[in-house]
N, C-alpha and C positions, 0 to 999 in steps of 0.2 A: 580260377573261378569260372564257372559254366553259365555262360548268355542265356537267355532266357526268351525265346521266338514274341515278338509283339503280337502275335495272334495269339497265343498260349495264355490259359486261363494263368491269373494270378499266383493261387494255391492251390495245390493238389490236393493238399492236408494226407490223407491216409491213402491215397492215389498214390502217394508219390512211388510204390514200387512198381506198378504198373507202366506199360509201353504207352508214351506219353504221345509218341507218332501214330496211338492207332484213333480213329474217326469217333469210336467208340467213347472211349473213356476220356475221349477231349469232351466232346459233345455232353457227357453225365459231369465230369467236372467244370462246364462252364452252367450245367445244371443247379448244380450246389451252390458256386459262387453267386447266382442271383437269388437261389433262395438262403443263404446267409445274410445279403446285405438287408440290413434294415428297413424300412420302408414307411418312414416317417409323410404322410397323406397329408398332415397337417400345412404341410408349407409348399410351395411355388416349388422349388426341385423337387421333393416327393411325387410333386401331381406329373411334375413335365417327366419325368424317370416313367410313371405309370404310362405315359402316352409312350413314351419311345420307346418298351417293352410289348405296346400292344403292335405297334408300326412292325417292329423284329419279326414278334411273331406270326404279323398278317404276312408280309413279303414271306417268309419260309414257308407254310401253306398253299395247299393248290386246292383245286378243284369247289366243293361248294362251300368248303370252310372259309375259302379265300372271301366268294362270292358274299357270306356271310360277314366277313369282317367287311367289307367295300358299303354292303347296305346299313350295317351298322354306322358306320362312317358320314355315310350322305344322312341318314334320318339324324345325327346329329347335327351336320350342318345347317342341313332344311327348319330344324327346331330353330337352333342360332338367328337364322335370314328371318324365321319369322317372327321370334321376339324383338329384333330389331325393326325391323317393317310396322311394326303392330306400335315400338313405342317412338319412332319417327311419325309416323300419323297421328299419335296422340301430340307430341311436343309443338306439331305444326298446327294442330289442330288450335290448342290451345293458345299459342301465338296467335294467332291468323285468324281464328272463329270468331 
């Protein structure tokens, strides 16, 4: 029975007669593997799966796409800090007023 490299996508499916060592046809079969699996949005893995696919793909990128995933990144954060800011001043508010 033939091992199988822990880097190596899963299935090749119709790949499989192709040169499994070239950069190539790893790289389009680890293509397909993510767009086969399912991608259920509805639940806590779906969302956290969607984030660690965007994380992949911002580290593989360079130049201003990188840039663009980084600012998309912080203006979420920056939204986060300020709806929390915004509903810590009302909770203290209300306490405290």
């Amino acid at each position: 029975m033939q091992r199988r490299d822990p880097d190596e996508p899963a299935r090749f499916g119709d790949l499989a007669d192709l040169d499994h060592e070239d950069p190539e046809v790893r790289a389009f079969a680890e293509h397909r593997a993510r767009m086969d699996r399912p991608h259920s949005e509805a639940t806590v893995e779906g969302m956290l799966r969607g984030v660690d696919e965007f994380a992949q793909s911002a580290n593989r990128t360079g130049g201003h796409r990188r840039l663009l995933a980084v600012s998309v990144v912080v203006l979420i954060l920056f939204g986060v800090l300020f709806t929390v800011w915004n509903a810590l001043v009302y909770v203290l508010g209300v306490f405290f007023g």
